[in-house]
N, C-alpha and C positions, 0 to 999 in steps of 0.2 A: 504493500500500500504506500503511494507517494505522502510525504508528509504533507500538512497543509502549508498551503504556499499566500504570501502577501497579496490584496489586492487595490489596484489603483482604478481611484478615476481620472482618466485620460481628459476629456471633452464635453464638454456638453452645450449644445443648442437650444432654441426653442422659435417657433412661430411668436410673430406679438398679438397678444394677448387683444381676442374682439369682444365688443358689445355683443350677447348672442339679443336675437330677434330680428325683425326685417330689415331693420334698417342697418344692423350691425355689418361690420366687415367683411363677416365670411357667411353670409346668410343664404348665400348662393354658390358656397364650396361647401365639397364633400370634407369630413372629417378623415377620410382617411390621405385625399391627397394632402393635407395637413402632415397626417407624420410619414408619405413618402419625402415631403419638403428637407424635413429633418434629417431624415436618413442619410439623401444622398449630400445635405450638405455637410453633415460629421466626416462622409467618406472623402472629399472636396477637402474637406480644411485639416484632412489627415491622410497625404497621399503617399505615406511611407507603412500602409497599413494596407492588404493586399484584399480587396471583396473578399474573396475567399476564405481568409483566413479568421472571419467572424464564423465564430462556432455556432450563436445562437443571436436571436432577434425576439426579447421580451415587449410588448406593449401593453399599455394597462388601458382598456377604458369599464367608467364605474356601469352605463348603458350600452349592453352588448349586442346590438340591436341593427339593420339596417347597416348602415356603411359606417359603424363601429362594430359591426358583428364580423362574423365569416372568420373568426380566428385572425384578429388582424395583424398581431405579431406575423404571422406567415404571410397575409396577402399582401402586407405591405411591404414585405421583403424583397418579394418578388415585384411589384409595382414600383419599386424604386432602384430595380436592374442589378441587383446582388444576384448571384449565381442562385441556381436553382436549387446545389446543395447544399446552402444554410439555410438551417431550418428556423420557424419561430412561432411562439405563440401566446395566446392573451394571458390577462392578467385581470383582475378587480379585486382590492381592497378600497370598494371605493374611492375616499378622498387621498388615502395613502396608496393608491396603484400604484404610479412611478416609481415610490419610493419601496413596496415591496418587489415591482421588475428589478431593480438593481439590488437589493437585498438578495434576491432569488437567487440570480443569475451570480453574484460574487459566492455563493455559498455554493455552486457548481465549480466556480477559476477556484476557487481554496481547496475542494475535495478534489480537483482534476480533471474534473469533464469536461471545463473546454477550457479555453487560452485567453479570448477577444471574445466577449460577448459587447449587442446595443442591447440597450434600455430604455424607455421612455412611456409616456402615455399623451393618453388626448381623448379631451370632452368637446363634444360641438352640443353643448346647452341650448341651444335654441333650434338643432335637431332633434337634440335627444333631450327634453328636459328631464332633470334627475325624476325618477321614479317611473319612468313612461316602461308602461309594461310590466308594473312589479305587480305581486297581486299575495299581502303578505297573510300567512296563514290567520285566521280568525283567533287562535290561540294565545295568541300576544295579547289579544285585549281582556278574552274571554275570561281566561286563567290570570291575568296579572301579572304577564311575565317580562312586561314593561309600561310603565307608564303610556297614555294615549298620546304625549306629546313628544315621546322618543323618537317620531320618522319626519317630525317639522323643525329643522337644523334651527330654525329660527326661536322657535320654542321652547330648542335646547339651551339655547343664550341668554332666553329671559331667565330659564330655570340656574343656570351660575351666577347671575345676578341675587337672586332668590337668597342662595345659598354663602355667598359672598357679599353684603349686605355692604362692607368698607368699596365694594368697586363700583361706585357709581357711575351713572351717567356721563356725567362730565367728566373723571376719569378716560371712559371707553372713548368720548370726545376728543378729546385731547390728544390722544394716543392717537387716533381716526387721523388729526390734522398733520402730528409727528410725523406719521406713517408717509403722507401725500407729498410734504417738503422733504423728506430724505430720498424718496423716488424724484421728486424732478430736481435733485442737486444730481442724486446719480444719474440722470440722466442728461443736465447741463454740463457734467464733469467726464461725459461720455462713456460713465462705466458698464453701461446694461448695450447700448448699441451692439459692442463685438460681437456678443451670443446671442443676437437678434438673427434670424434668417430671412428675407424681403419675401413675402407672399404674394402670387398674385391673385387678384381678385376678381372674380367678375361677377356682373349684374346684367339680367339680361336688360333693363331697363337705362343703367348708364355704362353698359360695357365693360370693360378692363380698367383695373386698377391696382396698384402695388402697397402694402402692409408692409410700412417700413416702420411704424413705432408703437406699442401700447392704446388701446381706445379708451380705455376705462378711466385712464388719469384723469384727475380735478387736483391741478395743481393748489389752485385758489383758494381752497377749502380754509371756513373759519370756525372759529366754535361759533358762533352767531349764526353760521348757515347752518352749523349740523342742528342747531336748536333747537330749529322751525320743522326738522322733518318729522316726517309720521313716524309712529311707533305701531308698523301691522300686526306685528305678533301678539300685541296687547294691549288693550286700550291705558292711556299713561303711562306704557313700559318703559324701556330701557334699550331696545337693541332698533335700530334702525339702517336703512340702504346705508349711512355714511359712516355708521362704525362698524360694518361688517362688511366683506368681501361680495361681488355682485356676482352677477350669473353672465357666464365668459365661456369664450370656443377658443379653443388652444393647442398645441402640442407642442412636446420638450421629447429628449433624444439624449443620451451620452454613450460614449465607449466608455468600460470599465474593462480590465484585462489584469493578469497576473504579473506580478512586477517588473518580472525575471525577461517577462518574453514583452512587455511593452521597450525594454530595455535594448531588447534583440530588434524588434520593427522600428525603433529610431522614436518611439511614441514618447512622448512625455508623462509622466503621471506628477498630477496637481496635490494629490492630495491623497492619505494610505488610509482603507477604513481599517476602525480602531474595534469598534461592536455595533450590533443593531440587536435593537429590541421591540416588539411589540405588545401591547398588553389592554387589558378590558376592562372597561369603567361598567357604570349603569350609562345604561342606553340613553336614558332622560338627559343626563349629565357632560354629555359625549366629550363637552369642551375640556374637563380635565384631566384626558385621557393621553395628553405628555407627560404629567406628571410622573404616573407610576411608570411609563415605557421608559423615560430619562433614568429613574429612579434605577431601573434595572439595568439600563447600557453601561450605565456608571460605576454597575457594580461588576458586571460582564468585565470591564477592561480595569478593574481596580483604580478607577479613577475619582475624584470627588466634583460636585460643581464648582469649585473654585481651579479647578484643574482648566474649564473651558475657557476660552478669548474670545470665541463669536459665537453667536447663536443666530440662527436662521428659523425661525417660529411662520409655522402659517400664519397668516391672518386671517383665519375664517370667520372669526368675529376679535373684535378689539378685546371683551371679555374677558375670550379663550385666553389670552395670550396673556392679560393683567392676571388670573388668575395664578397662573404657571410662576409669572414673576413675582406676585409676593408668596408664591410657596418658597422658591427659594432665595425669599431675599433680594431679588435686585429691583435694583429704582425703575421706573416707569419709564425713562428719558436712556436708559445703560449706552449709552454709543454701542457698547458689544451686540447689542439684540439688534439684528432686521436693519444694518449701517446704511441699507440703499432702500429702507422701506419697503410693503410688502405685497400680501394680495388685498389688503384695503385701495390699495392706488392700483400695485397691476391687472387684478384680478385673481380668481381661482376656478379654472376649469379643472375640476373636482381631478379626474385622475393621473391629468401633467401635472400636477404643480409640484410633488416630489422631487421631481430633476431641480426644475424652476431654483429651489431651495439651496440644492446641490452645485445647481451654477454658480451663483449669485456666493455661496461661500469659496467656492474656490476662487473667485478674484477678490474676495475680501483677504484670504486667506495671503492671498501673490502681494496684497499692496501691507499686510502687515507680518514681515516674515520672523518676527522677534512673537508671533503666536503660534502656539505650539498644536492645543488639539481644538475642534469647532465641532459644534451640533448641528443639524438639520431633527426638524422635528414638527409632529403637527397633528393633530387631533382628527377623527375619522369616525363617520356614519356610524350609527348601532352600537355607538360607547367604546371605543379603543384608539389608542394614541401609538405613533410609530417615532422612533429616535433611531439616528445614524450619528456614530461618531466618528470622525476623520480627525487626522492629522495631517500636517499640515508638509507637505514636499518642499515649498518655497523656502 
Protein backbone atom coordinates (compact mmCIF):
# COMPACT_ATOMS: atom_id res chain seq x y z
CA UNK A 1 0.00 0.00 0.00
CA UNK A 2 1.58 3.51 -1.07
CA UNK A 3 1.64 5.69 1.93
CA UNK A 4 -0.45 8.80 1.90
CA UNK A 5 0.81 11.35 -0.01
CA UNK A 6 0.47 15.45 0.28
CA UNK A 7 -2.06 17.31 -1.50
CA UNK A 8 -2.05 20.72 -3.24
CA UNK A 9 -4.25 23.17 -4.71
CA UNK A 10 -2.85 24.18 -7.84
CA UNK A 11 -5.61 26.79 -9.58
CA UNK A 12 -8.79 27.79 -9.33
CA UNK A 13 -11.21 29.75 -11.50
CA UNK A 14 -14.72 30.77 -11.43
CA UNK A 15 -17.49 32.27 -13.87
CA UNK A 16 -18.66 35.87 -12.31
CA UNK A 17 -21.03 35.43 -10.32
CA UNK A 18 -25.01 36.59 -12.01
CA UNK A 19 -28.40 37.86 -10.93
CA UNK A 20 -30.39 34.53 -11.44
CA UNK A 21 -33.99 35.41 -13.11
CA UNK A 22 -34.76 37.05 -16.46
CA UNK A 23 -33.15 39.71 -16.52
CA UNK A 24 -29.86 38.28 -14.98
CA UNK A 25 -26.61 37.59 -16.91
CA UNK A 26 -26.97 34.11 -17.66
CA UNK A 27 -30.79 33.64 -17.87
CA UNK A 28 -30.31 32.44 -21.34
CA UNK A 29 -27.18 30.18 -20.76
CA UNK A 30 -27.04 26.74 -19.90
CA UNK A 31 -25.58 25.85 -16.54
CA UNK A 32 -23.56 23.53 -17.67
CA UNK A 33 -21.62 25.56 -20.44
CA UNK A 34 -20.88 27.55 -17.33
CA UNK A 35 -18.43 24.90 -15.84
CA UNK A 36 -17.22 23.67 -19.48
CA UNK A 37 -16.12 27.64 -19.31
CA UNK A 38 -14.00 26.70 -16.38
CA UNK A 39 -12.67 23.64 -17.31
CA UNK A 40 -11.06 24.59 -20.38
CA UNK A 41 -9.98 27.60 -18.99
CA UNK A 42 -7.86 25.83 -15.79
CA UNK A 43 -6.57 23.71 -18.77
CA UNK A 44 -5.52 27.20 -20.70
CA UNK A 45 -3.99 28.99 -17.69
CA UNK A 46 -2.13 25.40 -16.82
CA UNK A 47 -0.41 24.24 -20.10
CA UNK A 48 2.27 22.22 -18.47
CA UNK A 49 -0.52 19.97 -17.30
CA UNK A 50 -1.32 17.27 -20.08
CA UNK A 51 -5.67 16.65 -20.64
CA UNK A 52 -4.91 13.59 -20.12
CA UNK A 53 -3.34 13.30 -17.24
CA UNK A 54 -6.48 14.59 -15.19
CA UNK A 55 -7.54 11.26 -13.58
CA UNK A 56 -10.96 12.43 -12.41
CA UNK A 57 -13.46 15.50 -13.03
CA UNK A 58 -15.74 16.02 -9.76
CA UNK A 59 -18.72 18.67 -10.04
CA UNK A 60 -21.10 19.43 -7.54
CA UNK A 61 -24.52 20.90 -8.23
CA UNK A 62 -27.18 21.07 -5.15
CA UNK A 63 -30.27 20.63 -8.29
CA UNK A 64 -29.52 17.63 -10.32
CA UNK A 65 -31.86 18.30 -12.79
CA UNK A 66 -32.11 19.31 -16.58
CA UNK A 67 -28.76 20.77 -17.63
CA UNK A 68 -27.32 20.34 -14.18
CA UNK A 69 -28.37 16.66 -14.20
CA UNK A 70 -26.89 13.90 -16.70
CA UNK A 71 -23.89 13.39 -14.25
CA UNK A 72 -22.28 16.53 -15.12
CA UNK A 73 -18.93 15.91 -13.72
CA UNK A 74 -18.76 13.49 -16.91
CA UNK A 75 -20.76 15.41 -19.44
CA UNK A 76 -18.94 18.26 -18.90
CA UNK A 77 -15.71 16.75 -19.21
CA UNK A 78 -16.33 15.76 -22.25
CA UNK A 79 -18.19 19.01 -23.45
CA UNK A 80 -15.09 20.81 -22.70
CA UNK A 81 -12.74 18.50 -25.08
CA UNK A 82 -10.69 16.41 -22.22
CA UNK A 83 -10.06 13.17 -23.68
CA UNK A 84 -12.62 10.69 -23.46
CA UNK A 85 -10.75 8.64 -20.94
CA UNK A 86 -11.14 10.87 -17.97
CA UNK A 87 -13.78 10.06 -16.28
CA UNK A 88 -16.06 12.23 -13.82
CA UNK A 89 -18.88 12.67 -11.90
CA UNK A 90 -21.56 14.67 -9.61
CA UNK A 91 -21.48 15.61 -6.57
CA UNK A 92 -24.39 17.47 -3.86
CA UNK A 93 -23.73 18.55 -0.41
CA UNK A 94 -25.70 21.02 -1.26
CA UNK A 95 -24.24 24.51 -0.20
CA UNK A 96 -20.98 22.65 0.54
CA UNK A 97 -20.70 20.67 -3.14
CA UNK A 98 -17.59 22.20 -4.37
CA UNK A 99 -16.09 22.04 -1.25
CA UNK A 100 -16.80 18.35 -0.67
CA UNK A 101 -15.68 17.77 -4.93
CA UNK A 102 -12.32 18.74 -3.63
CA UNK A 103 -12.42 17.15 -0.38
CA UNK A 104 -13.42 13.85 -2.27
CA UNK A 105 -11.34 13.87 -4.80
CA UNK A 106 -7.88 14.91 -2.47
CA UNK A 107 -8.86 11.89 -0.27
CA UNK A 108 -8.49 9.76 -3.73
CA UNK A 109 -4.54 11.99 -4.79
CA UNK A 110 -3.63 10.91 -0.74
CA UNK A 111 -4.97 7.19 -0.83
CA UNK A 112 -3.42 6.98 -4.77
CA UNK A 113 -6.07 6.74 -7.03
CA UNK A 114 -5.34 9.32 -9.09
CA UNK A 115 -2.50 12.10 -9.44
CA UNK A 116 -4.54 15.43 -11.10
CA UNK A 117 -8.00 15.48 -10.23
CA UNK A 118 -10.79 19.15 -11.27
CA UNK A 119 -13.06 20.14 -8.98
CA UNK A 120 -15.63 22.59 -8.98
CA UNK A 121 -19.47 23.13 -8.91
CA UNK A 122 -22.32 25.23 -10.21
CA UNK A 123 -25.86 26.48 -9.59
CA UNK A 124 -27.88 28.25 -12.33
CA UNK A 125 -30.63 29.42 -9.56
CA UNK A 126 -32.83 30.92 -11.63
CA UNK A 127 -32.90 27.57 -13.70
CA UNK A 128 -32.95 25.49 -11.11
CA UNK A 129 -34.34 27.35 -8.06
CA UNK A 130 -33.11 25.58 -4.85
CA UNK A 131 -35.65 22.93 -4.08
CA UNK A 132 -37.28 22.52 -7.65
CA UNK A 133 -38.18 18.98 -7.76
CA UNK A 134 -37.54 18.00 -4.15
CA UNK A 135 -40.42 16.21 -2.66
CA UNK A 136 -39.38 15.70 1.15
CA UNK A 137 -40.65 12.73 3.00
CA UNK A 138 -43.89 13.76 5.03
CA UNK A 139 -41.94 12.31 8.04
CA UNK A 140 -39.98 15.27 8.81
CA UNK A 141 -42.90 17.10 9.84
CA UNK A 142 -45.00 14.34 10.98
CA UNK A 143 -42.71 12.64 13.45
CA UNK A 144 -40.74 15.92 14.56
CA UNK A 145 -37.70 15.16 13.13
CA UNK A 146 -37.08 18.75 12.30
CA UNK A 147 -38.50 21.67 12.85
CA UNK A 148 -41.09 23.10 10.00
CA UNK A 149 -38.78 25.91 9.26
CA UNK A 150 -35.43 23.76 8.78
CA UNK A 151 -35.88 23.76 4.56
CA UNK A 152 -36.58 27.99 4.44
CA UNK A 153 -32.58 28.85 4.62
CA UNK A 154 -34.06 32.15 5.60
CA UNK A 155 -35.98 30.94 8.53
CA UNK A 156 -32.97 29.21 9.58
CA UNK A 157 -31.25 32.92 10.01
CA UNK A 158 -34.18 34.21 11.89
CA UNK A 159 -33.80 31.06 14.10
CA UNK A 160 -29.73 32.10 15.04
CA UNK A 161 -30.90 35.32 15.69
CA UNK A 162 -33.57 33.80 18.14
CA UNK A 163 -30.99 31.97 19.67
CA UNK A 164 -28.04 34.42 19.72
CA UNK A 165 -30.09 37.38 21.12
CA UNK A 166 -26.34 39.70 21.54
CA UNK A 167 -26.33 39.42 17.38
CA UNK A 168 -28.59 41.91 16.24
CA UNK A 169 -29.76 43.50 13.57
CA UNK A 170 -27.49 46.16 13.16
CA UNK A 171 -24.76 43.96 13.82
CA UNK A 172 -25.71 41.55 10.77
CA UNK A 173 -26.00 45.28 9.04
CA UNK A 174 -22.83 46.34 9.54
CA UNK A 175 -21.07 43.22 8.72
CA UNK A 176 -23.70 43.30 5.34
CA UNK A 177 -21.81 46.94 4.56
CA UNK A 178 -18.08 45.50 5.67
CA UNK A 179 -18.80 42.60 3.49
CA UNK A 180 -19.61 45.11 0.19
CA UNK A 181 -16.47 47.75 0.64
CA UNK A 182 -13.98 44.88 1.09
CA UNK A 183 -15.34 43.24 -2.23
CA UNK A 184 -15.11 46.47 -4.24
CA UNK A 185 -11.53 47.41 -2.75
CA UNK A 186 -10.65 43.82 -3.92
CA UNK A 187 -11.81 44.47 -6.77
CA UNK A 188 -10.58 48.30 -7.25
CA UNK A 189 -7.18 46.79 -6.05
CA UNK A 190 -7.66 44.01 -8.95
CA UNK A 191 -7.47 41.05 -6.64
CA UNK A 192 -10.62 38.81 -7.75
CA UNK A 193 -10.38 39.90 -11.71
CA UNK A 194 -7.33 37.16 -12.39
CA UNK A 195 -9.63 34.16 -11.28
CA UNK A 196 -12.49 35.67 -13.03
CA UNK A 197 -13.16 33.65 -16.58
CA UNK A 198 -15.06 36.28 -19.21
CA UNK A 199 -18.43 34.41 -20.07
CA UNK A 200 -20.25 34.89 -22.92
CA UNK A 201 -23.80 35.65 -22.84
CA UNK A 202 -26.50 35.70 -24.94
CA UNK A 203 -30.01 36.83 -25.12
CA UNK A 204 -32.15 36.04 -27.62
CA UNK A 205 -33.67 39.56 -27.25
CA UNK A 206 -30.39 41.72 -27.04
CA UNK A 207 -27.86 39.05 -28.52
CA UNK A 208 -24.21 38.47 -27.20
CA UNK A 209 -22.64 39.72 -24.40
CA UNK A 210 -19.60 39.04 -22.39
CA UNK A 211 -19.47 38.58 -18.16
CA UNK A 212 -16.48 40.11 -17.31
CA UNK A 213 -17.37 41.06 -13.54
CA UNK A 214 -19.79 40.02 -10.52
CA UNK A 215 -23.65 41.33 -10.94
CA UNK A 216 -24.63 41.20 -7.50
CA UNK A 217 -22.28 43.85 -6.12
CA UNK A 218 -23.98 47.14 -4.31
CA UNK A 219 -20.89 48.73 -3.61
CA UNK A 220 -22.82 51.70 -2.03
CA UNK A 221 -24.57 49.97 0.56
CA UNK A 222 -25.28 51.82 3.81
CA UNK A 223 -26.75 50.92 7.07
CA UNK A 224 -29.55 53.60 6.23
CA UNK A 225 -30.26 51.48 3.14
CA UNK A 226 -30.01 48.16 4.74
CA UNK A 227 -32.64 49.67 7.36
CA UNK A 228 -35.45 50.21 5.07
CA UNK A 229 -35.47 46.67 3.74
CA UNK A 230 -38.11 44.03 4.28
CA UNK A 231 -37.61 41.52 6.73
CA UNK A 232 -39.73 38.29 4.55
CA UNK A 233 -38.93 35.73 6.64
CA UNK A 234 -40.67 37.48 9.52
CA UNK A 235 -42.72 40.14 10.15
CA UNK A 236 -40.17 42.65 12.20
CA UNK A 237 -37.24 40.07 11.82
CA UNK A 238 -33.86 40.34 11.46
CA UNK A 239 -32.56 38.62 8.24
CA UNK A 240 -33.02 40.55 5.02
CA UNK A 241 -31.87 40.52 0.94
CA UNK A 242 -28.92 42.84 2.20
CA UNK A 243 -27.58 40.98 5.05
CA UNK A 244 -27.63 37.64 3.47
CA UNK A 245 -26.36 36.37 0.34
CA UNK A 246 -28.81 36.47 -2.84
CA UNK A 247 -29.95 33.82 -5.38
CA UNK A 248 -26.84 33.75 -8.03
CA UNK A 249 -26.00 31.38 -11.32
CA UNK A 250 -22.40 30.54 -11.10
CA UNK A 251 -19.57 28.07 -11.59
CA UNK A 252 -15.91 27.63 -9.88
CA UNK A 253 -13.28 24.86 -11.16
CA UNK A 254 -9.78 24.05 -9.53
CA UNK A 255 -6.96 21.45 -10.07
CA UNK A 256 -5.98 19.91 -6.98
CA UNK A 257 -3.11 17.16 -7.44
CA UNK A 258 -0.47 15.25 -5.39
CA UNK A 259 2.44 17.25 -4.46
CA UNK A 260 5.19 15.17 -5.71
CA UNK A 261 3.64 14.91 -9.28
CA UNK A 262 2.29 18.66 -9.55
CA UNK A 263 6.01 19.10 -8.94
CA UNK A 264 6.96 16.76 -11.84
CA UNK A 265 4.13 18.69 -14.43
CA UNK A 266 5.95 22.04 -13.71
CA UNK A 267 2.27 22.85 -11.62
CA UNK A 268 2.60 25.06 -8.91
CA UNK A 269 0.72 24.20 -5.76
CA UNK A 270 -0.65 27.44 -3.74
CA UNK A 271 -1.57 26.16 -0.85
CA UNK A 272 -1.09 22.16 1.06
CA UNK A 273 -4.50 20.81 2.65
CA UNK A 274 -3.92 20.41 6.22
CA UNK A 275 -7.66 18.53 7.30
CA UNK A 276 -11.23 18.77 6.37
CA UNK A 277 -14.06 18.14 8.34
CA UNK A 278 -17.69 17.95 8.07
CA UNK A 279 -20.37 17.75 10.65
CA UNK A 280 -24.24 18.11 11.60
CA UNK A 281 -26.12 20.63 13.57
CA UNK A 282 -30.06 20.60 13.93
CA UNK A 283 -31.43 21.29 10.62
CA UNK A 284 -33.57 24.54 12.10
CA UNK A 285 -30.05 25.95 13.14
CA UNK A 286 -28.12 25.13 9.96
CA UNK A 287 -26.09 28.47 10.32
CA UNK A 288 -23.93 27.04 13.12
CA UNK A 289 -22.81 24.27 11.42
CA UNK A 290 -18.86 25.63 11.02
CA UNK A 291 -18.65 25.69 14.35
CA UNK A 292 -18.43 22.01 15.31
CA UNK A 293 -16.89 21.12 11.44
CA UNK A 294 -13.94 23.88 12.42
CA UNK A 295 -14.01 22.47 16.00
CA UNK A 296 -13.05 19.05 14.48
CA UNK A 297 -10.53 20.17 11.49
CA UNK A 298 -8.71 21.74 14.24
CA UNK A 299 -8.50 18.81 16.10
CA UNK A 300 -7.98 16.53 12.94
CA UNK A 301 -4.51 18.56 12.25
CA UNK A 302 -3.74 19.32 16.18
CA UNK A 303 -4.03 22.78 15.48
CA UNK A 304 -5.89 25.59 17.62
CA UNK A 305 -8.00 28.64 16.26
CA UNK A 306 -5.29 30.99 17.15
CA UNK A 307 -3.05 28.79 14.94
CA UNK A 308 -5.29 30.32 11.65
CA UNK A 309 -4.33 33.82 9.78
CA UNK A 310 -7.23 33.82 7.25
CA UNK A 311 -10.51 32.79 7.23
CA UNK A 312 -12.66 32.56 4.29
CA UNK A 313 -16.44 32.01 5.83
CA UNK A 314 -19.58 31.89 3.55
CA UNK A 315 -21.61 34.60 3.65
CA UNK A 316 -24.91 32.94 3.55
CA UNK A 317 -26.28 35.19 6.00
CA UNK A 318 -24.29 37.98 7.94
CA UNK A 319 -25.79 35.88 11.19
CA UNK A 320 -24.13 32.68 10.16
CA UNK A 321 -20.85 34.04 10.12
CA UNK A 322 -21.30 36.70 13.44
CA UNK A 323 -22.22 33.66 15.10
CA UNK A 324 -19.08 31.52 14.38
CA UNK A 325 -17.05 34.66 15.28
CA UNK A 326 -18.11 35.37 18.67
CA UNK A 327 -17.85 31.50 19.27
CA UNK A 328 -14.43 31.95 18.95
CA UNK A 329 -13.72 35.11 19.91
CA UNK A 330 -12.92 37.23 17.20
CA UNK A 331 -14.11 40.90 16.60
CA UNK A 332 -16.72 41.51 13.98
CA UNK A 333 -14.35 43.86 11.63
CA UNK A 334 -10.95 40.69 12.03
CA UNK A 335 -9.09 41.89 8.80
CA UNK A 336 -8.26 37.97 8.82
CA UNK A 337 -12.14 36.96 8.00
CA UNK A 338 -13.40 37.29 4.28
CA UNK A 339 -10.18 40.32 3.59
CA UNK A 340 -11.93 40.72 -0.07
CA UNK A 341 -15.52 40.39 1.22
CA UNK A 342 -17.81 37.63 0.44
CA UNK A 343 -21.07 36.14 -0.97
CA UNK A 344 -23.03 39.09 0.74
CA UNK A 345 -21.45 41.29 -2.23
CA UNK A 346 -20.42 38.37 -4.61
CA UNK A 347 -23.15 36.06 -4.28
CA UNK A 348 -23.66 32.37 -3.49
CA UNK A 349 -24.69 29.90 -6.13
CA UNK A 350 -25.29 27.27 -3.48
CA UNK A 351 -22.92 24.49 -4.83
CA UNK A 352 -19.61 26.68 -6.59
CA UNK A 353 -19.11 28.67 -3.93
CA UNK A 354 -16.76 26.17 -2.08
CA UNK A 355 -13.95 26.62 -4.61
CA UNK A 356 -15.18 30.50 -4.64
CA UNK A 357 -13.76 30.31 -0.84
CA UNK A 358 -10.78 28.28 -1.91
CA UNK A 359 -9.70 30.83 -4.49
CA UNK A 360 -10.19 33.88 -2.83
CA UNK A 361 -7.70 32.39 0.13
CA UNK A 362 -5.07 31.24 -1.88
CA UNK A 363 -4.33 34.93 -3.06
CA UNK A 364 -4.90 36.10 0.28
CA UNK A 365 -2.67 33.48 1.21
CA UNK A 366 0.21 34.62 -1.82
CA UNK A 367 -0.06 38.53 -0.62
CA UNK A 368 0.59 37.44 3.07
CA UNK A 369 3.33 34.83 3.13
CA UNK A 370 4.50 35.41 6.91
CA UNK A 371 0.69 33.39 7.39
CA UNK A 372 1.10 30.01 7.87
CA UNK A 373 -2.30 27.92 7.99
CA UNK A 374 -6.17 29.40 6.57
CA UNK A 375 -9.63 28.09 6.73
CA UNK A 376 -12.27 27.90 4.18
CA UNK A 377 -15.44 27.12 5.73
CA UNK A 378 -19.23 27.46 5.51
CA UNK A 379 -22.60 26.33 6.70
CA UNK A 380 -24.80 23.87 4.46
CA UNK A 381 -28.62 23.00 3.97
CA UNK A 382 -30.35 20.31 6.53
CA UNK A 383 -27.95 21.43 9.47
CA UNK A 384 -24.11 20.68 8.60
CA UNK A 385 -21.17 22.81 8.24
CA UNK A 386 -17.82 21.99 6.17
CA UNK A 387 -14.13 23.24 7.09
CA UNK A 388 -10.96 22.89 4.83
CA UNK A 389 -7.73 23.62 6.21
CA UNK A 390 -4.68 24.79 4.03
CA UNK A 391 -1.48 25.80 4.58
CA UNK A 392 -0.11 28.12 3.10
CA UNK A 393 2.81 27.31 -0.02
CA UNK A 394 3.70 31.10 -0.51
Amino acid sequence: MPASREVVFVDGVRTPFGKSGPKGLYAETRADDLVVRVIRELLRRNPSLPPERVDEVAVAATTQIGDQGLTIGRSAAILAGLPKTVPGYAVDRMCAGAMTAVTTVAGGISFGAYDVAIAGGVEHMGRHPMGEGVDPNPRFLSEQLVDGSALVMGMTAENLHDRYPEITKQRADAYAVLSQERAAKAYADGVIQPDLVPMATRKAAEGWGLATADEAMRPGTSMEGLARLKTPFRPHGNVTAGNASGINDGATGCIVAAEDVAAELGLTGRMRLVSYAFAGVDPELMGVGPIPSTERALRLAGLSIGDIGLFEINEAFAVQVLAFLDHFGIADDDPRVNPYGGAIAYGHPLASSGVRLMTQLSRSMAEHPEVRYGITTMCVGLGMGGTVIWENLA
